[in-house]
C-alpha positions in Angstrom: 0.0 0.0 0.0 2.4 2.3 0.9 4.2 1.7 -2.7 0.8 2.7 -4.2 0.3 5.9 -2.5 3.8 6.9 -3.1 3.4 6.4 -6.5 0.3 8.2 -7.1 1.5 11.2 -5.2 4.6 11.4 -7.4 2.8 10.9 -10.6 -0.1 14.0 -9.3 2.7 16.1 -7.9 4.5 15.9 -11.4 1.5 17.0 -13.3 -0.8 18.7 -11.4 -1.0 22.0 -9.0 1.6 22.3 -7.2 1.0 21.2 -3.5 -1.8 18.6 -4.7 -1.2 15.1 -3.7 -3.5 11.7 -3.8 -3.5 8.8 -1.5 -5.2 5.5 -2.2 -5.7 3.8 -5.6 -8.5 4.3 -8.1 -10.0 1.2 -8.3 -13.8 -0.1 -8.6 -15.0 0.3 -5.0 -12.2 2.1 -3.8 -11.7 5.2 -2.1 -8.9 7.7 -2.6 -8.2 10.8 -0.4 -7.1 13.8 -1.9 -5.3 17.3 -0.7 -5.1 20.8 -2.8 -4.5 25.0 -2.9 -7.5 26.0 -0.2 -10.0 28.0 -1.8 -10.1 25.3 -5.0 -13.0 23.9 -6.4 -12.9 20.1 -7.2 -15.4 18.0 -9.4 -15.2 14.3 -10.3 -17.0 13.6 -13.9 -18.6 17.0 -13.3 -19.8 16.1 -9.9 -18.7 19.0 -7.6 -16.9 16.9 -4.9 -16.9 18.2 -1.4 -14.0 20.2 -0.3 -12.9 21.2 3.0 -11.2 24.7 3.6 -8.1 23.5 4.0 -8.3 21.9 0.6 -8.8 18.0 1.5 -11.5 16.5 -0.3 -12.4 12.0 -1.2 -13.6 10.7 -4.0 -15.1 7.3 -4.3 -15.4 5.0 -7.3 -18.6 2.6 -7.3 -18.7 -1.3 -8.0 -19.0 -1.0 -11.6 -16.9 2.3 -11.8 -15.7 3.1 -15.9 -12.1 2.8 -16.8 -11.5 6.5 -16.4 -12.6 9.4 -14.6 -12.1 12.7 -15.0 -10.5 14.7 -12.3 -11.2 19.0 -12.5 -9.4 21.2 -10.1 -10.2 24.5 -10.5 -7.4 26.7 -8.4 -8.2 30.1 -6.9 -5.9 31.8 -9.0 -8.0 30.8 -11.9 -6.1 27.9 -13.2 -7.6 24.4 -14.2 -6.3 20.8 -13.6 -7.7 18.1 -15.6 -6.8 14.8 -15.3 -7.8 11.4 -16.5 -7.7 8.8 -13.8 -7.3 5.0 -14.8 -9.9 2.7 -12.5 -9.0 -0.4 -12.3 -11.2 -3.2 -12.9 -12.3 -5.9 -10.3 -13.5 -9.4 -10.2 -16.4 -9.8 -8.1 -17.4 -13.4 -6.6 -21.0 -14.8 -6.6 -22.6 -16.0 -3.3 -25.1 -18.4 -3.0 -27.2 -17.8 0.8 -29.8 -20.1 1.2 -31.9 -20.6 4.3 -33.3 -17.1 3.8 -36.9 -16.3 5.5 -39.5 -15.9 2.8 -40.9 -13.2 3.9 -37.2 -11.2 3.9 -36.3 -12.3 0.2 -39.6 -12.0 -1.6 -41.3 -9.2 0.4 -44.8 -8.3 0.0 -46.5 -5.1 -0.7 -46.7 -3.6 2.7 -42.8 -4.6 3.0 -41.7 -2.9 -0.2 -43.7 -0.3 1.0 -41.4 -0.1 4.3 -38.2 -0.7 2.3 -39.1 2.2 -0.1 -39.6 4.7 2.8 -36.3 3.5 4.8 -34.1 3.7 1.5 -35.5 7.4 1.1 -34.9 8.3 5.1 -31.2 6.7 4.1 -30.9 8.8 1.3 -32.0 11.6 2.6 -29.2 11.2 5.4 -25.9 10.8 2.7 -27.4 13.7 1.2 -26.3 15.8 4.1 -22.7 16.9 4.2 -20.3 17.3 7.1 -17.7 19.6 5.7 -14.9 18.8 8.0 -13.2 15.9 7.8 -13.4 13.6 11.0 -11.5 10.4 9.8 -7.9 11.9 10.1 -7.3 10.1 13.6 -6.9 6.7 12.3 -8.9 4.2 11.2 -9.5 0.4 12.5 -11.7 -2.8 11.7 -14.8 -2.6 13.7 -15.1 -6.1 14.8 -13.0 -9.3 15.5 -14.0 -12.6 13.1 -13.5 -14.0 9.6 -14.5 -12.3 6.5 -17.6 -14.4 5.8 -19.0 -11.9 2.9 -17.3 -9.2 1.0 -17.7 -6.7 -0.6 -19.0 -6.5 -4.0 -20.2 -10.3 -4.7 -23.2 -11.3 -6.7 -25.6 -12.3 -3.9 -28.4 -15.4 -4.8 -30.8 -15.7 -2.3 -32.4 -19.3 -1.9 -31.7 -19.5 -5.5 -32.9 -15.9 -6.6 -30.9 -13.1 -7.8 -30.2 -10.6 -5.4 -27.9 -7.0 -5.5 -24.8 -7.1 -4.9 -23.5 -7.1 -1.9 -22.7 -3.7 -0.2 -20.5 -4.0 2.2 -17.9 -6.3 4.5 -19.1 -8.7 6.5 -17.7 -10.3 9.5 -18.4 -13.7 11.2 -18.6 -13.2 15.3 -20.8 -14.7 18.5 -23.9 -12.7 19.4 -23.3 -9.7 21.7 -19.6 -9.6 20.1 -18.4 -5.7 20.5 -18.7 -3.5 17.2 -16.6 -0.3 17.3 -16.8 2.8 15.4 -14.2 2.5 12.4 -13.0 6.4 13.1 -14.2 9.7 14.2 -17.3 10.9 13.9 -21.3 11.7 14.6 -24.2 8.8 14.6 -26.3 10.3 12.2 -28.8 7.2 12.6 -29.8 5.0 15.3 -32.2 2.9 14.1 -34.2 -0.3 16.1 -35.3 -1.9 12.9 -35.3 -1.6 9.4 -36.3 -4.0 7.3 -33.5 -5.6 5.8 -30.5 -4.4 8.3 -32.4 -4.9 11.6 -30.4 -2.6 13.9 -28.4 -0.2 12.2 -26.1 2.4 13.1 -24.4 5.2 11.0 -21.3 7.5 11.3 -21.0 10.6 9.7 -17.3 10.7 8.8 -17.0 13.9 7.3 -16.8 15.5 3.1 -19.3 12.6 2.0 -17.9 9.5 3.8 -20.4 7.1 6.2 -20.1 3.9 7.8 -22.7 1.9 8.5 -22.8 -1.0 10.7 -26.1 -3.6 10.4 -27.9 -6.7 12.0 -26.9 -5.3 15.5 -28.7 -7.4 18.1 -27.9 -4.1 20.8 -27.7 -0.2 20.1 -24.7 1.5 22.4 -25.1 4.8 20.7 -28.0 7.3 19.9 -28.5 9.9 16.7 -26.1 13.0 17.6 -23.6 11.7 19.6 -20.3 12.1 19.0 -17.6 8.9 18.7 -14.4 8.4 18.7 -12.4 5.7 17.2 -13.1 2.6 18.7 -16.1 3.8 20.7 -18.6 0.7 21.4 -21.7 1.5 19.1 -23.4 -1.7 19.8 -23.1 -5.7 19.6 -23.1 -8.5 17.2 -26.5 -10.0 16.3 -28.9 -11.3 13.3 -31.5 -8.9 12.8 -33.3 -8.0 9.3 -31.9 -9.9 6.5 -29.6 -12.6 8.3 -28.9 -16.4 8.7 -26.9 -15.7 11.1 -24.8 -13.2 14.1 -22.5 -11.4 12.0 -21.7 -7.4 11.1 -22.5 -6.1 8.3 -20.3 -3.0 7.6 -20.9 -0.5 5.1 -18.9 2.7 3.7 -20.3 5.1 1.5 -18.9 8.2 -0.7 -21.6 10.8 -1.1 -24.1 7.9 -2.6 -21.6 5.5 -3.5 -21.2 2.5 -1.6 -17.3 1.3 -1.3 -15.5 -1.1 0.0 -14.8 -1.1 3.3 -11.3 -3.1 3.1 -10.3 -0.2 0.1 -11.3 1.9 2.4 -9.4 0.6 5.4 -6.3 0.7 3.2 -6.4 4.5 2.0 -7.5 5.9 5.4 -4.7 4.1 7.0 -2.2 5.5 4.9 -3.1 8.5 5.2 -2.8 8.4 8.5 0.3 7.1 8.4 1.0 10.1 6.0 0.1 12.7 8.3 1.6 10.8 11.3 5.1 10.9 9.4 4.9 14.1 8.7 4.4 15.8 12.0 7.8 13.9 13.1 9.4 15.8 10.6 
């Protein structure tokens, strides 16, 4: 990791505004961190990208991100940066679940009804953006277990075609600890939603939200402020589950990511910044 964020700082350094430097990689459901001139205004395939006033700003690349993206930084002083980023491609894994309850995988009316009105309240809630960045203190996994889903994989459900998968998830006993992945606010609280039971979410800061699903306990209400590693609830198998496990989510604006990409770039960067105040 730390080759790749070398790398693409050298390479943006070279040919970009001077002072302008990227961390992460550019890769379908990753996440890469950015720093520029304050005051500059910064738009990802003419989506204006959130910007902080010192000049850090994210941008995230969905699933089935293109091959390139274009990259505008337009400085105070009047000059322009475009770029054209390469996105890697990824191979994503299909995963058969079966054991499903009926009544979660083919929903009725009433339930699509619910689902409808719970995706809006979570859209409404990405809409809304924190314009300082809280994730600069470090960045950790928020529970102990096996990878038993990741991100990304074509999801059958008792034999039916099912989105893909959104997030991480992570094998662990019921009433296991889950911990906030960095700083933040929880920005929802909720005892149960349809298909992630109980849910949490942080409120990173410039777009970025962490979600954390099929909680069997809430530690944590709407509002409060967490730090890193904060208890925000327990391990359970609520909504859509066969089974105690976290589901953990990351979004970009309304982008969902992966949370292992995510680890990686966030953890560099503070490495980054660690490095730099020894100097």
């Amino acid at each position: 990791m730390a080759a790749v964020v070398l790398l693409l700082s050298l390479v943006w350094t070279c040919s970009a505004a001077a002072g302008t430097v990227l961390t992460g990689r550019a890769e379908q459901g990753g996440l890469v961190a950015g720093a520029t001139d304050p005051g500059a205004r910064v738009s990802l395939d003419s989506r204006p990208v959130p910007v902080d006033r010192q000049g850090r700003f994210l941008l995230g690349f969905g699933r089935d991100a293109a091959a390139t993206a274009e990259l505008l930084i337009a400085l105070p002083d009047g000059r322009a940066e475009v770029r054209a980023l390469a996105v890697s491609r990824r191979d994503w894994r299909i995963q058969r679940i079966e054991g499903v309850p009926r009544e979660k995988a083919e929903p009725d009316a009433a339930s699509l009804a619910r689902l409808k009105a719970e995706a809006a309240m979570v859209r409404a809630i990405r809409e809304r953006i924190t314009p300082e960045p809280q994730y600069l203190g470090g960045f950790l996994r928020p529970a102990d277990g096996p990878v038993s889903g990741v991100f990304g994989s074509q999801r059958v459900y008792n034999g039916n075609g099912g989105a893909p998968h959104s997030g991480l998830d992570i094998a662990a006993p019921a009433g296991a600890p889950v911990h906030a992945c960095a700083d933040g606010t929880v920005v929802l609280a909720a005892p149960d939603l349809f298909l992630t039971g109980r849910t949490v979410m942080i409120d990173h800061g410039l777009g970025l939200i962490s979600s954390y699903a099929h909680l069997s306990r809430l530690d944590v209400v709407a509002g409060a402020k967490v730090r890193r590693g904060d208890l925000v609830g327990a391990i359970g198998a609520t909504g859509l589950a066969t089974g105690p496990h976290l589901h953990w989510g990351m979004s970009w604006l309304d982008i969902r990511l992966d949370p292992e990409a995510v680890e990686n770039t966030l953890n560099a960067l503070y490495a980054s910044i660690s490095l730099n105040k020894k100097q």
